[in-house]
N, C-alpha and C positions, 0 to 999 in steps of 0.2 A: 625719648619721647617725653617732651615737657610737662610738669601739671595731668600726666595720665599714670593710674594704680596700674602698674603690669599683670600681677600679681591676682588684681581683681578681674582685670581684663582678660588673662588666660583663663580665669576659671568662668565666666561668662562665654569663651570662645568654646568652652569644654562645653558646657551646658546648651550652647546653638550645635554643634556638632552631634549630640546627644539625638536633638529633633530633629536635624536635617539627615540622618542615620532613620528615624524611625519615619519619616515622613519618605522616604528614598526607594524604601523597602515596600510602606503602603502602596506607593505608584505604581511599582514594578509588579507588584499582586496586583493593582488594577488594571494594569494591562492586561494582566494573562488571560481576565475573565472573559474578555468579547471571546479570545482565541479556543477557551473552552464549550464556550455557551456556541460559536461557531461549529464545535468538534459535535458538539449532544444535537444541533441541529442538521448536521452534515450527517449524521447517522440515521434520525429518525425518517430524513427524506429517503436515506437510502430505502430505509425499510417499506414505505410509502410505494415505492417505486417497484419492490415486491411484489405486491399488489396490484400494480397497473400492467406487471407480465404478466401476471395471471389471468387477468381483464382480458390482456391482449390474447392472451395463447385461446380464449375461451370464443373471441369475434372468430380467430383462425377456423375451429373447431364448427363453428357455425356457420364459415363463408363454405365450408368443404360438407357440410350435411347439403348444403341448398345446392352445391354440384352435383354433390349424388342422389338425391330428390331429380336433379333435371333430366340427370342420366336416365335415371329411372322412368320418366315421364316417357322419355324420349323413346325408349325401349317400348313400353306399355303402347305408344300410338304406332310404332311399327307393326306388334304383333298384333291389334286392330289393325291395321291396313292389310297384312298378307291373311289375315283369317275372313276378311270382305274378298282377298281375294282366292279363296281357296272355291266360292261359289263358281268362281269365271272361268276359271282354266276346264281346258277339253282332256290331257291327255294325263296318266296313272303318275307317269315322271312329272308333270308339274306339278302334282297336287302333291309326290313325295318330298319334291324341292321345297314347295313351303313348307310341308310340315318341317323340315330340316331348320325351316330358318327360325321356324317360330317354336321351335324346341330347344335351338340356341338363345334365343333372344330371351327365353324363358329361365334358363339356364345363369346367364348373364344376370337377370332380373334379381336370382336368388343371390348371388355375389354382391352383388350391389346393395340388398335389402343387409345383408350379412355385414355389410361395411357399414352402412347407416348407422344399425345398432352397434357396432362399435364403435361409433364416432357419438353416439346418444351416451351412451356407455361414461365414453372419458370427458363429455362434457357433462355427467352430474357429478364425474368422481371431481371434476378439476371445480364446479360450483360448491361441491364440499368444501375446497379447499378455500375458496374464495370468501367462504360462510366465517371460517375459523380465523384467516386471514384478518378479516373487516375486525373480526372480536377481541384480535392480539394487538390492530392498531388501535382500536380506541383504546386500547388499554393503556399501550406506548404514548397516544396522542394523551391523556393526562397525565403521565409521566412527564413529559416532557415539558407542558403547562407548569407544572410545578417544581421543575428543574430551573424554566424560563425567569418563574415568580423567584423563585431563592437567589439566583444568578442578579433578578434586579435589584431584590431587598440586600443582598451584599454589597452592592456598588453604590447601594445611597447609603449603607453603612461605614464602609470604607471615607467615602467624598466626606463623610460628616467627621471619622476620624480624621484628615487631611486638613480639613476647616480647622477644627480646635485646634491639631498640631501648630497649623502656618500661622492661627491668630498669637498662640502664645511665643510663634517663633517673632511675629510683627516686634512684641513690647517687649522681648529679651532683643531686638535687634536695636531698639532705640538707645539701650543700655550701654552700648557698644562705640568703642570709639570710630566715627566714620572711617578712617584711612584704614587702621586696624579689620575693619569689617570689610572694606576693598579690596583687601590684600586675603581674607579668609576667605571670600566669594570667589577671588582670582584660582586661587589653589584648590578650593572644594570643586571647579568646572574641568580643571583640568586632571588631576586626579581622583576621577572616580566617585564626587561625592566624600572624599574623606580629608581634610585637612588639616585638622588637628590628631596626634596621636600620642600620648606617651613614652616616655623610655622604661625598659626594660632592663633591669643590671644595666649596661653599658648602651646598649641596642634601641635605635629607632624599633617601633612597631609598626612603621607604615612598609618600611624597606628591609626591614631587620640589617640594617648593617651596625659592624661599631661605631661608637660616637667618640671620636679624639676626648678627651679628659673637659681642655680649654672649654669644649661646647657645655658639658656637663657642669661645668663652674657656672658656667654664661647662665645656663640655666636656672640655677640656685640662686646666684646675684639675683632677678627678678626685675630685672631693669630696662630690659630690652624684649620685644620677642624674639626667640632663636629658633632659629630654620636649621633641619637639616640639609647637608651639604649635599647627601647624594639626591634624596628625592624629595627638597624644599618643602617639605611640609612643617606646619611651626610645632614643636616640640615642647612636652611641658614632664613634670615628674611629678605622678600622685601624690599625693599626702598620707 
């Protein structure tokens, strides 16, 4: 490579790898957050939802008081009808037979008022609950508000660290020899975000494998960039 510092140029590639590492890392924490702030809202609905059984079990509790009120009713205009007719009947056995029925139906009356009050019963105990409920959600409902608020103030935090990173990666990229910068783009898409790496004693750090000797000279010359063989990534040795 004519007219170009290798040398300068590896250590400029080091220094883009550097923010394309730290910028790589903010993205992938920026994704996580919808999937969190998804999880805090998947919850607080659940809990929400709590609440609307309890609603519900409480219409139940109340469609099943106004059957046994009807029952009730129902029963109440019977024993009026057989007691208008206890006037009419002529003979000992009719008037025994209604009392029968209106001793049953009285009988019946008290069962049913019996269920009533225990359907009153578990609809104030279940409006208790309902009271405590409403008080634990709003409590959750501004928890969550400002779980909501932190989750937003992180991601304009984050976007604002990603800005500064990518502008200062813009002016280190102009630094950079085009083809050189081609060839590092090519490799950072294909491996992982990581294109530039190090040796190690003998060893790539991208692949950990050994490095023939030749490559290692190659390296030190500073003349060329040197790729490793197994997983093409350009190789440079700290200072």
């Amino acid at each position: 490579m004519k007219n170009i510092n290798i040398e300068e140029q590896v250590k400029l590639l080091v220094e883009l790898q550097g923010l394309d590492t730290q910028i790589l890392k903010i993205e992938i924490d920026l994704e996580s957050i919808p999937e969190e702030l998804e999880r805090v809202e998947e919850a607080f609905k659940e809990k929400s939802g709590n609440l609307k059984k309890l609603e519900e079990g409480v219409k139940m509790l109340q469609l099943k008081q106004k059957e046994k009120e009807g029952e009730l009713g129902s029963k109440e205009t019977s024993i009026k009808k057989f007691q208008g007719q206890l006037y009419q009947v002529k003979t000992n056995k009719e008037y025994t037979a209604l009392e029968g029925e209106i001793g049953r139906a009285r009988a019946d009356n008290s069962l049913i008022e019996e269920e009533i009050i225990k359907i009153l019963d578990q609809i104030d105990a279940e409006n208790q609950r309902i009271a405590k409920e409403r008080e634990f959600l709003k409590a959750e409902e501004s928890k969550f508000a400002q779980d909501k608020k932190r989750f937003e103030d992180e991601v304009w935090r984050i976007k604002s660290e990603v800005d500064g990173l990518k502008t200062r990666r813009s002016a280190l990229a102009e630094r950079i020899d085009k083809s050189i910068l081609s060839k590092y783009g090519r490799i950072l898409k294909s491996k992982d975000g990581l294109a530039v790496v190090p040796v190690a004693g003998d060893s790539c750090q991208g692949c950990f494998r050994i490095l023939p000797s030749q490559v290692i000279h190659e390296i030190r010359m500073k003349k060329d960039l040197v790729f490793c063989g197994n997983c093409a990534r350009i190789l440079y040795i700290e200072e």
